[in-house]
MARBA-3410 file (N, C-alpha, C, O; in Angstrom, 1 decimal):
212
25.3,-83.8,-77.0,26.7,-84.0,-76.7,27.0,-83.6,-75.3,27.8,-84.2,-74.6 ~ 26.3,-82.3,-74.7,26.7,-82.0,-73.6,25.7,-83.1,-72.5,26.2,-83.7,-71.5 ~ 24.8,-83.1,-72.7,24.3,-84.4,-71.6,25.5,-85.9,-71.5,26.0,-86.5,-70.5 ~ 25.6,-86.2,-72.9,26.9,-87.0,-72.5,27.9,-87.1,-72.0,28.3,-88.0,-71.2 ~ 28.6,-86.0,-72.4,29.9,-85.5,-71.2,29.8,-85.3,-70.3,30.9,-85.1,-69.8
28.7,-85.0,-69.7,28.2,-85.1,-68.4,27.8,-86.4,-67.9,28.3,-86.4,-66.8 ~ 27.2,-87.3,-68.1,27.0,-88.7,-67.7,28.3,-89.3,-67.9,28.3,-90.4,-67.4 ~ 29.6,-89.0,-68.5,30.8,-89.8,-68.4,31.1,-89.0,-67.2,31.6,-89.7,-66.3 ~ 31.1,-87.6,-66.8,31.8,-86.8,-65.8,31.2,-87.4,-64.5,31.9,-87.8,-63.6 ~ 30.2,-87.6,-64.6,29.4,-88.2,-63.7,29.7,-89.5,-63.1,29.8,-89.7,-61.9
29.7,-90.1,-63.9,30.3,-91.8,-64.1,32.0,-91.6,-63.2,32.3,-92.2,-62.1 ~ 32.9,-90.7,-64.0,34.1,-90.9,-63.3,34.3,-90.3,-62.4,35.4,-89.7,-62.5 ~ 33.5,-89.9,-61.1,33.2,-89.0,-60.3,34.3,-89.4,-58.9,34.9,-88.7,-58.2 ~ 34.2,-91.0,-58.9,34.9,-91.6,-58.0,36.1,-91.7,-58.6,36.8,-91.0,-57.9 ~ 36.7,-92.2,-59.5,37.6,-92.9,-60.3,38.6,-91.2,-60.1,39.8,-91.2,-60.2
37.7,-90.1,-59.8,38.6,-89.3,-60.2,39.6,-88.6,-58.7,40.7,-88.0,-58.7 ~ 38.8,-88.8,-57.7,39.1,-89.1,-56.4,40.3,-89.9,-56.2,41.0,-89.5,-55.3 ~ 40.5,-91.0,-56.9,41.6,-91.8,-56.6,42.7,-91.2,-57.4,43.9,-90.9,-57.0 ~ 42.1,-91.0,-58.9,43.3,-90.5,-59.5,44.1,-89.3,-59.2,45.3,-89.3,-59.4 ~ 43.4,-88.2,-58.7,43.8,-86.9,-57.8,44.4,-87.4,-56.8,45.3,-86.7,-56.4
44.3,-88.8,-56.1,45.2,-89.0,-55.1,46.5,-89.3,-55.5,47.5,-88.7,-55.1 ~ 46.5,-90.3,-56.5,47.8,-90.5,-57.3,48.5,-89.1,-57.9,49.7,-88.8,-58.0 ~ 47.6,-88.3,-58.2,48.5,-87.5,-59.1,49.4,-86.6,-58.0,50.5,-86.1,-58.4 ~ 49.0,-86.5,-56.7,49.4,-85.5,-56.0,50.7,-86.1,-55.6,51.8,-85.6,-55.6 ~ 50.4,-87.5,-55.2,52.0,-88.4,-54.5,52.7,-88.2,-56.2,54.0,-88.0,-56.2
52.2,-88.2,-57.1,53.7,-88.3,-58.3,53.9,-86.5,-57.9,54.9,-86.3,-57.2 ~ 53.4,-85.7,-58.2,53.8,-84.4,-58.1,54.3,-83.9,-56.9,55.0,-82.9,-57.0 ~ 54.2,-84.4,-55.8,55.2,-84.4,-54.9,56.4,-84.9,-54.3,57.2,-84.6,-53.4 ~ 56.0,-86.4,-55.4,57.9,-86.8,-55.9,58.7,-86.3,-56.5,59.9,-86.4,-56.2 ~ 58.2,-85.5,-57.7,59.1,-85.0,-58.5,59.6,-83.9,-58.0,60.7,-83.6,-58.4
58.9,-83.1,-57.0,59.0,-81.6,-56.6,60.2,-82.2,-55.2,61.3,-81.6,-54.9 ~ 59.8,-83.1,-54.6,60.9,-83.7,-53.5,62.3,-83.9,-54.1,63.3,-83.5,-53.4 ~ 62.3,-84.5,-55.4,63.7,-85.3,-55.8,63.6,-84.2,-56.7,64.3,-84.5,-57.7 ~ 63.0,-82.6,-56.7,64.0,-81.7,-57.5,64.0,-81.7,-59.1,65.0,-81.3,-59.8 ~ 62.7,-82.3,-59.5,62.4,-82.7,-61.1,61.4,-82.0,-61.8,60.8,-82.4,-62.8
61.2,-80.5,-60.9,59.8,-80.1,-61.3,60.1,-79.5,-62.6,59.4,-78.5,-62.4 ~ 60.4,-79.4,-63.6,60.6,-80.0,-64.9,59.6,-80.7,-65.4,59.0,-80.3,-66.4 ~ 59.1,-82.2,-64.8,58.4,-82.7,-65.3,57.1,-82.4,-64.9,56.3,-83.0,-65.6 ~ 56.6,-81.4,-63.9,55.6,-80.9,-63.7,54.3,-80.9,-64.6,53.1,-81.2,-64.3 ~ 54.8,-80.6,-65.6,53.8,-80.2,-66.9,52.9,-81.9,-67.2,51.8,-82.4,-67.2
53.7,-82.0,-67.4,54.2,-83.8,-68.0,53.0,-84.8,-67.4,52.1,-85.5,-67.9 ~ 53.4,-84.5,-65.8,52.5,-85.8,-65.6,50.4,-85.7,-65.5,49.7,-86.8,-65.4 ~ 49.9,-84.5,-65.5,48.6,-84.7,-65.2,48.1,-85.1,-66.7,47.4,-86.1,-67.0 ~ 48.5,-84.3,-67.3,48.0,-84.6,-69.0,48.1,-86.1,-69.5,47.3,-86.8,-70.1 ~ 49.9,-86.4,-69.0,49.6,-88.0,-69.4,48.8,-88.8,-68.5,48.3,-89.9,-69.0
48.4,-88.5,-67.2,47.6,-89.7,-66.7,46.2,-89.2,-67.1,45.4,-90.1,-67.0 ~ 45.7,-88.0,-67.4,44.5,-87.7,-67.7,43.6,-89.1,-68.8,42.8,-90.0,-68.5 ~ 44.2,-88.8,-69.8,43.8,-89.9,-70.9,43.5,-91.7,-70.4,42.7,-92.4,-71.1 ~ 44.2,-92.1,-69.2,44.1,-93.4,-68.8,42.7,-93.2,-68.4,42.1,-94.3,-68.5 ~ 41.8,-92.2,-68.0,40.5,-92.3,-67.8,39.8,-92.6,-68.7,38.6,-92.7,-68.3
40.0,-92.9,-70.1,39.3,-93.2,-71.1,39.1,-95.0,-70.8,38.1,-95.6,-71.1 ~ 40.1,-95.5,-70.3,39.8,-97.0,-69.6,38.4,-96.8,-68.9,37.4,-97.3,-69.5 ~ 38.3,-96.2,-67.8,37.1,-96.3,-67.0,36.0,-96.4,-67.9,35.4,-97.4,-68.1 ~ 35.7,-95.6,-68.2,34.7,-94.7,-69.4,34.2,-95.6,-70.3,33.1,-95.5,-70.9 ~ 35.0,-96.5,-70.3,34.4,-97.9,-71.8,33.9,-98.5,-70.6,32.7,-98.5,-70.4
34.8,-99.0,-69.7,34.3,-100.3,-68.8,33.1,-99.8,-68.5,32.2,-100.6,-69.0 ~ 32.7,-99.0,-68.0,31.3,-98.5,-67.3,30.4,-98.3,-68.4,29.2,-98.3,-68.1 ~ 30.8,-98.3,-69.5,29.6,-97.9,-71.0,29.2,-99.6,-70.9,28.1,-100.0,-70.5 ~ 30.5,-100.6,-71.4,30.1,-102.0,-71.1,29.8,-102.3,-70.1,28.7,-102.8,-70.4 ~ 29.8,-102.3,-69.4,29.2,-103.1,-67.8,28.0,-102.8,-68.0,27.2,-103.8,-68.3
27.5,-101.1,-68.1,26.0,-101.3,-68.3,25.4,-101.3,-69.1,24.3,-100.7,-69.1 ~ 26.1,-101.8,-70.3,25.5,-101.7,-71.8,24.6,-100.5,-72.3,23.6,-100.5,-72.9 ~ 25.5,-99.6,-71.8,24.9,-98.2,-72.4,25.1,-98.5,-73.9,23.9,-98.3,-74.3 ~ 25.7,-98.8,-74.8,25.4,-98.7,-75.9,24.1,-99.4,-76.9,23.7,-99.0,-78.0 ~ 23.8,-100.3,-76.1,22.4,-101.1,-76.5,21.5,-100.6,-75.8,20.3,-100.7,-76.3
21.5,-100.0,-74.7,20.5,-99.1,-74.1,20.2,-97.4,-75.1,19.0,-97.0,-75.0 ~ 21.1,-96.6,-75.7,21.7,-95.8,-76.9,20.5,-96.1,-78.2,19.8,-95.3,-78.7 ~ 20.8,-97.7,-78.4,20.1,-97.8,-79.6,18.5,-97.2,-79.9,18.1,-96.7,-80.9 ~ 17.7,-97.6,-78.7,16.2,-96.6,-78.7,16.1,-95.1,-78.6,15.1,-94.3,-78.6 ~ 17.4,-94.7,-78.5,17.4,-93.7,-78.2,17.7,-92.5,-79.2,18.5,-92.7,-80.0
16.9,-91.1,-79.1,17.5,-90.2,-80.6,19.0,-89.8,-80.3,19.4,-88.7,-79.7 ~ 19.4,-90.3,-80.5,20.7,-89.6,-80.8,21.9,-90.6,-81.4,22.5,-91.6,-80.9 ~ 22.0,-90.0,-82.6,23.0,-90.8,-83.8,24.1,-91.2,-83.6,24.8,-90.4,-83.0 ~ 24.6,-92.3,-83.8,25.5,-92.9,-84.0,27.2,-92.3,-83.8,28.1,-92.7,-83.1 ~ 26.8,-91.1,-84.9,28.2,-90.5,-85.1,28.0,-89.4,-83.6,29.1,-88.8,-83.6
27.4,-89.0,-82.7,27.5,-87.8,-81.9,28.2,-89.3,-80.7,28.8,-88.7,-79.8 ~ 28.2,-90.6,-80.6,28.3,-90.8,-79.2,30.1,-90.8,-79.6,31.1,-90.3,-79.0 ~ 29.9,-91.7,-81.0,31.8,-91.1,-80.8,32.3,-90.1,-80.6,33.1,-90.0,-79.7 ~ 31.9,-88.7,-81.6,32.5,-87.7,-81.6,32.5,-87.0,-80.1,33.2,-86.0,-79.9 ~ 31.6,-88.0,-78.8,31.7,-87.5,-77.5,32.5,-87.6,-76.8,32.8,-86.8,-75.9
33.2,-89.3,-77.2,34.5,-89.9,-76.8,35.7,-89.1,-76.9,36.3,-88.7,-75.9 ~ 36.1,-88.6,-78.4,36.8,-88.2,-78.8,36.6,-86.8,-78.1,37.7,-86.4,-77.7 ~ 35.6,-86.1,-78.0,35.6,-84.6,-77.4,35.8,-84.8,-75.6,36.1,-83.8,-74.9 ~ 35.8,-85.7,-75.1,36.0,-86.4,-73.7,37.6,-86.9,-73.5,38.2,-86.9,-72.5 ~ 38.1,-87.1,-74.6,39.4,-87.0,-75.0,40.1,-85.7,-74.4,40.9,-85.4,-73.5
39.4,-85.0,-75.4,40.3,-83.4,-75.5,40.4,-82.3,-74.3,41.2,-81.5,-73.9 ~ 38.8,-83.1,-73.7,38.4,-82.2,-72.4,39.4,-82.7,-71.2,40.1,-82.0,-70.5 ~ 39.3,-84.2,-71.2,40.1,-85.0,-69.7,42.0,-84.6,-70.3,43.0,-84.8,-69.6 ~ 42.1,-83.9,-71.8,43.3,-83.5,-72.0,43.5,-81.9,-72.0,44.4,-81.4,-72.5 ~ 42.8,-81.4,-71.5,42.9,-79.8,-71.6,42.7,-79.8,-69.9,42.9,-78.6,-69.4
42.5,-80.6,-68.9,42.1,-80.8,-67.8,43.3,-80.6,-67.2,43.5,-79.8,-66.4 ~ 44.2,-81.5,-67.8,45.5,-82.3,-67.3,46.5,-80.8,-67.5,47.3,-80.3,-66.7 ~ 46.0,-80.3,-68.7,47.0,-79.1,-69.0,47.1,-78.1,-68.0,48.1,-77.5,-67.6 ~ 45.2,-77.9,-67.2,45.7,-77.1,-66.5,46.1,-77.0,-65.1,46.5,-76.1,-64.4 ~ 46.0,-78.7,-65.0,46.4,-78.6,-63.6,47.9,-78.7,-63.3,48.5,-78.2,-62.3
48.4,-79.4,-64.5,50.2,-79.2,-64.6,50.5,-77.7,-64.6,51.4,-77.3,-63.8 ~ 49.9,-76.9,-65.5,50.2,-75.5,-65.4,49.5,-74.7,-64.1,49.7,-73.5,-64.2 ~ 49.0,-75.1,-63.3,49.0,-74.3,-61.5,50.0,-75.1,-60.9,50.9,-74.4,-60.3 ~ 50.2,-76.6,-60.8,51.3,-77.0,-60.6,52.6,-76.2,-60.7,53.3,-76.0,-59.7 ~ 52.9,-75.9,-61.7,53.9,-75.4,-62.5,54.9,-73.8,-62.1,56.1,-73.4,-62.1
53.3,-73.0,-61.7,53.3,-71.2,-62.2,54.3,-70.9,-60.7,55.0,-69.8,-60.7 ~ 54.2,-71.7,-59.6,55.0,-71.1,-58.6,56.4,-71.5,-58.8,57.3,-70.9,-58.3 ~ 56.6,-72.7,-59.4,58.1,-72.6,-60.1,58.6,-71.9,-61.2,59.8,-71.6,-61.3 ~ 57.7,-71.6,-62.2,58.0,-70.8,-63.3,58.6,-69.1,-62.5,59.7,-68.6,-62.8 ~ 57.8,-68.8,-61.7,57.7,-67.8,-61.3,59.4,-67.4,-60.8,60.2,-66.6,-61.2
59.6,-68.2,-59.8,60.6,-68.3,-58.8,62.2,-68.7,-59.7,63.5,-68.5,-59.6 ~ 61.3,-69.3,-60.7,63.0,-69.1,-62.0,63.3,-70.9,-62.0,64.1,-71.4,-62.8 ~ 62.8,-71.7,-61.2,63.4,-73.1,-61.2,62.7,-73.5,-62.5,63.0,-74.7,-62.6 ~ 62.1,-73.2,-63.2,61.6,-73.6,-64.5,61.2,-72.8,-65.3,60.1,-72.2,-65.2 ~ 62.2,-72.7,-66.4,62.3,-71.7,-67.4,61.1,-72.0,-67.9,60.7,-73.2,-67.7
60.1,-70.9,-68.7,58.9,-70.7,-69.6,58.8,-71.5,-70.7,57.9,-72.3,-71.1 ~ 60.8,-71.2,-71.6,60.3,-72.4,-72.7,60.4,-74.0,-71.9,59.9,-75.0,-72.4 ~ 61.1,-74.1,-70.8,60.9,-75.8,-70.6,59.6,-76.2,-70.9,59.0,-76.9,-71.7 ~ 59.1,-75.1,-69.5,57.5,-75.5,-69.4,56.6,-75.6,-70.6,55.6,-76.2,-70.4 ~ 57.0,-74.9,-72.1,55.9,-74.8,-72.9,56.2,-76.6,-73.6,55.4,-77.5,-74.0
57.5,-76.4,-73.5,57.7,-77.8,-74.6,57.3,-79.1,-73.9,56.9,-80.2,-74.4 ~ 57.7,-78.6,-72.3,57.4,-79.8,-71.8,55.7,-80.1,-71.8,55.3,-81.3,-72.1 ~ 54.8,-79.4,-71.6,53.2,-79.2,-72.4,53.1,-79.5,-73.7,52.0,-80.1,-73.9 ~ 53.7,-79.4,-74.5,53.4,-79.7,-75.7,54.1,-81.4,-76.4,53.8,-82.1,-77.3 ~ 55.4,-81.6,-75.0,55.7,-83.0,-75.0,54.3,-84.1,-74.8,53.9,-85.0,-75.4
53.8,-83.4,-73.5,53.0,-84.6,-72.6,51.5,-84.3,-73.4,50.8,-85.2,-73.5 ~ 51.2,-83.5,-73.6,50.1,-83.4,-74.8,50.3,-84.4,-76.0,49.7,-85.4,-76.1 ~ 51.0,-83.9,-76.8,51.2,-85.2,-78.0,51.5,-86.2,-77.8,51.4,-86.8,-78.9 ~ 52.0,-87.0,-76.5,51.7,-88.2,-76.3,50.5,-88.8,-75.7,50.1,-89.9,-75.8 ~ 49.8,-87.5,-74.7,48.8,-88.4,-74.2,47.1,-88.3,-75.9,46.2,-89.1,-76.2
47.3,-87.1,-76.2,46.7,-87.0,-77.3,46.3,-88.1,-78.0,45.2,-88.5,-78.3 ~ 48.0,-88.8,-78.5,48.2,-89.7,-79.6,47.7,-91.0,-79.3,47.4,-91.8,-80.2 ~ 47.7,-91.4,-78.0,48.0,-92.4,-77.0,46.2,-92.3,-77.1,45.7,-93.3,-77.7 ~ 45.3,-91.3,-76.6,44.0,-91.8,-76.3,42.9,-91.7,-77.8,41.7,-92.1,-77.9 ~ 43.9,-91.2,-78.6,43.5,-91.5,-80.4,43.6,-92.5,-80.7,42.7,-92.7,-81.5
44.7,-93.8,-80.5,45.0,-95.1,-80.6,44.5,-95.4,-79.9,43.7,-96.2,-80.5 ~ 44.0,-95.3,-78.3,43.2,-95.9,-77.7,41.5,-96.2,-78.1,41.0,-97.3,-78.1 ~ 41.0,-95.2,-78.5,39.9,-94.9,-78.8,39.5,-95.7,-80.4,38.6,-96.5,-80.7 ~ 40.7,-95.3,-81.3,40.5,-96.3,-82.9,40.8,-97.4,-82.6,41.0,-98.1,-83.6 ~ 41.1,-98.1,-81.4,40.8,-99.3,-81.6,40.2,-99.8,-81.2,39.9,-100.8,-81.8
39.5,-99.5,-79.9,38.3,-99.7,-79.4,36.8,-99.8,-80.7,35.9,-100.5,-80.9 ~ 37.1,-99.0,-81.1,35.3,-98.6,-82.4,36.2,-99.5,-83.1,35.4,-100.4,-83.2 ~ 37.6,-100.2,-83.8,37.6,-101.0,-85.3,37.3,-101.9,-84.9,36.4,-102.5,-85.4 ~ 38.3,-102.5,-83.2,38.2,-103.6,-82.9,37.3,-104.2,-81.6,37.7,-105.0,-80.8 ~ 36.3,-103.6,-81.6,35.9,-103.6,-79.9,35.4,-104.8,-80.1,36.2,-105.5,-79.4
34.7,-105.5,-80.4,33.8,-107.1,-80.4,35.3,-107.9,-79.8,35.4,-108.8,-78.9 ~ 36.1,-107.4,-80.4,37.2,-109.0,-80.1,38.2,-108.4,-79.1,38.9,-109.2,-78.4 ~ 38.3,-106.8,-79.0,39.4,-106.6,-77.3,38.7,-105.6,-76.0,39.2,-105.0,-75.0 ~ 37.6,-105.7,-76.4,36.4,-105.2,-75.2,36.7,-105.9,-73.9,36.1,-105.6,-72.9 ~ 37.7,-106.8,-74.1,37.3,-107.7,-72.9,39.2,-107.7,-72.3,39.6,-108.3,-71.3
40.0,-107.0,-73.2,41.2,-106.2,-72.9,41.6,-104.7,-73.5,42.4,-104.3,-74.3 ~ 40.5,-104.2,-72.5,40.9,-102.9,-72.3,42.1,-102.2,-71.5,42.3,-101.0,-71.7 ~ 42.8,-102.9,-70.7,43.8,-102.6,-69.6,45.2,-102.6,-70.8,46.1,-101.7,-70.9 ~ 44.9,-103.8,-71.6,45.7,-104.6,-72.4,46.2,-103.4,-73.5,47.3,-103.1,-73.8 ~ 44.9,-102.7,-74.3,44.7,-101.6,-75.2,45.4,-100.5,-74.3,46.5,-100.3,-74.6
45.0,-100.1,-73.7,45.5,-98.8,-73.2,47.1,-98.7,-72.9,47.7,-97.6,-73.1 ~ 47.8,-100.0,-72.3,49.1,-100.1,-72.5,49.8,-100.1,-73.8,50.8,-99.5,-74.0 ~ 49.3,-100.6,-74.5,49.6,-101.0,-75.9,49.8,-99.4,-76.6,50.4,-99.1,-77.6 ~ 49.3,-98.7,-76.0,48.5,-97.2,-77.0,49.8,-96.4,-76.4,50.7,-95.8,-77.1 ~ 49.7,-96.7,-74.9,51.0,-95.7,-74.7,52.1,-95.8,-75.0,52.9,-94.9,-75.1
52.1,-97.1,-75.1,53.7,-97.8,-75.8,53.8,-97.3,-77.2,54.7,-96.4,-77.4 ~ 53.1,-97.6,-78.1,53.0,-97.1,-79.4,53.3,-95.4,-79.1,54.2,-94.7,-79.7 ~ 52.6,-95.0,-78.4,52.9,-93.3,-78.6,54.2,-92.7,-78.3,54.7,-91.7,-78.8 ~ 54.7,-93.6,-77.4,56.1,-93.3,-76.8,56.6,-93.3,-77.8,57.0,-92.3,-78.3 ~ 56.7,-94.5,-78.4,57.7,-95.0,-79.7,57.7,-94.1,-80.9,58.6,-94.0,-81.8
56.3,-93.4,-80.7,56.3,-92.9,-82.1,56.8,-91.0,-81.6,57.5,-90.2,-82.4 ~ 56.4,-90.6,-80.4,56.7,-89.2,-80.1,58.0,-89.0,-79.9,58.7,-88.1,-80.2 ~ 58.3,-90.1,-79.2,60.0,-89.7,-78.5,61.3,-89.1,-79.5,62.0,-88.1,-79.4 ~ 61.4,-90.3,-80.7,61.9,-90.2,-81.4,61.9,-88.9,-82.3,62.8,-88.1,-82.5 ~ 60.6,-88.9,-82.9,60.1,-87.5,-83.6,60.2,-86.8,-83.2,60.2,-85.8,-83.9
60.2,-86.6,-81.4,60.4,-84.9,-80.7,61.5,-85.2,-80.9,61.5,-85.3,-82.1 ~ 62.5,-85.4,-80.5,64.1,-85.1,-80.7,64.9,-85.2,-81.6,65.8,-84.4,-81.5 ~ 64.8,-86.2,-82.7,65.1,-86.2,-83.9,64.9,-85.1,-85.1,65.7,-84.5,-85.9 ~ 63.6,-84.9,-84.9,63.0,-83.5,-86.2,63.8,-82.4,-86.0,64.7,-82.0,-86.8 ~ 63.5,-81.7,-84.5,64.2,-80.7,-84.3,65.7,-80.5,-85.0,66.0,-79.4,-85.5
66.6,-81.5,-85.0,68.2,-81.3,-85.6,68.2,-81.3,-87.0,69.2,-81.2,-87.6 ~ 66.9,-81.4,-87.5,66.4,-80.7,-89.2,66.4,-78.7,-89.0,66.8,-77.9,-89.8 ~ 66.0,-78.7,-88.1,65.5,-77.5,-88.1,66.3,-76.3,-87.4,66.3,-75.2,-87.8 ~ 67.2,-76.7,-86.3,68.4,-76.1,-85.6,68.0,-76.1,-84.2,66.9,-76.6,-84.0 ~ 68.9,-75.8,-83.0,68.5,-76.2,-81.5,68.5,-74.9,-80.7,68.7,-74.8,-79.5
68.1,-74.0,-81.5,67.7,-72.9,-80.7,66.5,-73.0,-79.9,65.6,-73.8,-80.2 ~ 66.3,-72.3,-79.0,65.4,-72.9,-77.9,63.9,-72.4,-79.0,63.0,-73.1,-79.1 ~ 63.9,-71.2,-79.6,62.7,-70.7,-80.2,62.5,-71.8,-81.3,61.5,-72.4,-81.2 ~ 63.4,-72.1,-82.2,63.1,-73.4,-83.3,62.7,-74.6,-82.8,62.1,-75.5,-83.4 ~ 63.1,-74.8,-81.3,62.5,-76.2,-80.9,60.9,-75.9,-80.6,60.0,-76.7,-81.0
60.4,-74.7,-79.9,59.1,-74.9,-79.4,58.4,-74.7,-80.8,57.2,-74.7,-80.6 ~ 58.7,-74.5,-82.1,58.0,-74.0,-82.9,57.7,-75.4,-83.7,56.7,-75.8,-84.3 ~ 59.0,-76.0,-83.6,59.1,-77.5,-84.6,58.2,-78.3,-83.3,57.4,-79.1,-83.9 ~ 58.0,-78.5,-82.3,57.6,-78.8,-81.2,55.9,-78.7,-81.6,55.1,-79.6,-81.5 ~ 55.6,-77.4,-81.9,53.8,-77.3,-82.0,53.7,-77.8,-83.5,52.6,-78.3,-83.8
54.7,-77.6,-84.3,54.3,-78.6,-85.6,54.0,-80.1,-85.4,53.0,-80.6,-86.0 ~ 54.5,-80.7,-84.9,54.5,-81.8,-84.4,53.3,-82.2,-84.1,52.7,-83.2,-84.5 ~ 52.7,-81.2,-83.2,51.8,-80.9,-82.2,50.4,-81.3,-83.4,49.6,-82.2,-83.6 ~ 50.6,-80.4,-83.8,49.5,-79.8,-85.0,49.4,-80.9,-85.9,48.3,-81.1,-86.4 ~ 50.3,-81.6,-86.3,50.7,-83.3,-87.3,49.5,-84.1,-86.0,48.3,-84.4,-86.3
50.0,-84.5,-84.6,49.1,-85.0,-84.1,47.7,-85.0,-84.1,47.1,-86.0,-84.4 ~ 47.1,-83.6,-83.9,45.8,-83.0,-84.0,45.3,-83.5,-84.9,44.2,-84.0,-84.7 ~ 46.0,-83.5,-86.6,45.3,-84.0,-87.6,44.7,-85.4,-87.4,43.5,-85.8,-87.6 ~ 46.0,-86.0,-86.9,45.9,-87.7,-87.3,44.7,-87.7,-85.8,43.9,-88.6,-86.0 ~ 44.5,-87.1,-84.9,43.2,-87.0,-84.1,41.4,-86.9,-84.7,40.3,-87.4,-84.4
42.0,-85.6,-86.0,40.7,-85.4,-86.4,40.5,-86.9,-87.8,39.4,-87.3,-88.2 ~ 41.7,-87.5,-88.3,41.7,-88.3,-89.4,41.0,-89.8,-88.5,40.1,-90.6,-88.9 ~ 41.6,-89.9,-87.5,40.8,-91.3,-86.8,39.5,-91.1,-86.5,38.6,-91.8,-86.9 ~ 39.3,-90.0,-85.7,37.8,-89.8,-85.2,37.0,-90.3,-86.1,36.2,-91.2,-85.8 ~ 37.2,-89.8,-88.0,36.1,-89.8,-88.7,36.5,-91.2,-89.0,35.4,-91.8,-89.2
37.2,-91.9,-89.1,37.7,-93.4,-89.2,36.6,-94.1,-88.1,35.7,-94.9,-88.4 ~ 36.8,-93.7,-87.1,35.9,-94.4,-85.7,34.3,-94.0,-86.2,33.5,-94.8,-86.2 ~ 34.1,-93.0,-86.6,32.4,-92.5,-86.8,31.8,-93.4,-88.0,30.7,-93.9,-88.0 ~ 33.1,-93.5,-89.2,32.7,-94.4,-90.7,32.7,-95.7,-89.9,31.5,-96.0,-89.9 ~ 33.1,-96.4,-89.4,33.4,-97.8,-88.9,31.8,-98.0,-87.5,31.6,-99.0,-87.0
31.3,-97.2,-87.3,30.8,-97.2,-86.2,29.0,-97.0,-87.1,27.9,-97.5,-86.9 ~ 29.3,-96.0,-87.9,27.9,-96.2,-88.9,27.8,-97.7,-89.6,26.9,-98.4,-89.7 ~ 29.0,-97.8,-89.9,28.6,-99.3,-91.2,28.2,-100.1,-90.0,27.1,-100.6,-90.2 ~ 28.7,-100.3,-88.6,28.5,-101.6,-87.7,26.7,-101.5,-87.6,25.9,-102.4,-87.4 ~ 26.4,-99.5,-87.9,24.9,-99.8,-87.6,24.0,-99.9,-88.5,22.8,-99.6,-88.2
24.4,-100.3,-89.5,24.0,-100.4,-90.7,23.7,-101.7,-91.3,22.7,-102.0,-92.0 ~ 25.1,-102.7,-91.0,24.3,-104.1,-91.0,23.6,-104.9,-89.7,23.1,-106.0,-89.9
END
């Protein structure tokens, strides 16, 4: 597992050079136009778009038929994706939160914005690279060849399904700022599942393919 995640770290070595360039011009728009608010928000959601690179480069060089002589089972290369997932999303968290700590500090961004707004852009990019990923292993033979296509699709889907549910649930529960961050990590925690419920969906779908 750990040589893997290392040969994708490896792999997105450049990819990540550009995206650090991007991230810094959004994070110094928001901080320009006075939105640092969203601070938290944006490294975590673009973290996950690297799961695009990561397949292309597995296909291009047919690492996965190159895989097959090799010891190591079926279920460890997904479960690497999926843990490459959590990592390029625990990445994002922390760079939004150094981002973040000299405004937290100075008072322009209250502690709970900042936790919920982490826990906003978490369960969407979360949900988003769980959709990305289960469709890639059910359906990869037939949209391997739109991946740009999947990954849009994933975040659209996530929007649709987080936005609503972060704002909606909460007025079950009352709008105290402590009941929101708490209905906020339940939420959170409903994601995680449906994270660990696909993985094994992608690992069962990924044994039978090697099985016939």
């Amino acid at each position: 597992m750990k040589g893997l995640l290392l040969k994708d770290f490896y792999n997105l070595r450049t990819t990540l050079k550009t995206m650090l360039m991007i991230l810094v011009i959004f994070l110094a728009f928001v901080i320009i136009r006075h939105y640092e608010f969203a601070l938290p928000l944006i490294p975590v959601l673009l973290s996950s778009s690297l799961l695009t690179t990561v397949i292309n480069l597995d296909k291009h060089s047919k690492w996965n038929m190159l895989m097959v002589t090799a010891p190591i089972e079926k279920k460890e290369l997904v479960q690497e994706k999926y843990a490459l997932l959590m990592l390029l999303n625990i990445c994002g968290i922390l760079i939004g939160t150094a981002a973040s700590i000299p405004f937290i500090l100075s008072g322009k961004i209250k502690l709970v914005s900042f936790i919920d707004m982490t826990l906003l852009g978490w369960s969407i990019s979360l949900l988003q690279g769980t959709i990305f990923l289960t469709l890639s292993y059910l359906f990869g033979k037939n949209l391997m060849e739109k991946l740009e296509l999947m990954m849009v699709v994933s975040y659209v889907v996530s929007f649709a399904i987080i936005i609503p549910v972060y704002f909606l649930v909460p007025d079950l529960f009352g709008t105290e700022n402590h009941s929101l961050i708490i209905t906020h990590f339940i939420i959170f925690l409903a994601i995680l599942a449906v994270y660990g419920i696909l993985e094994q969906v992608s690992i069962t779908k990924s044994m039978k393919s090697e099985n016939l």
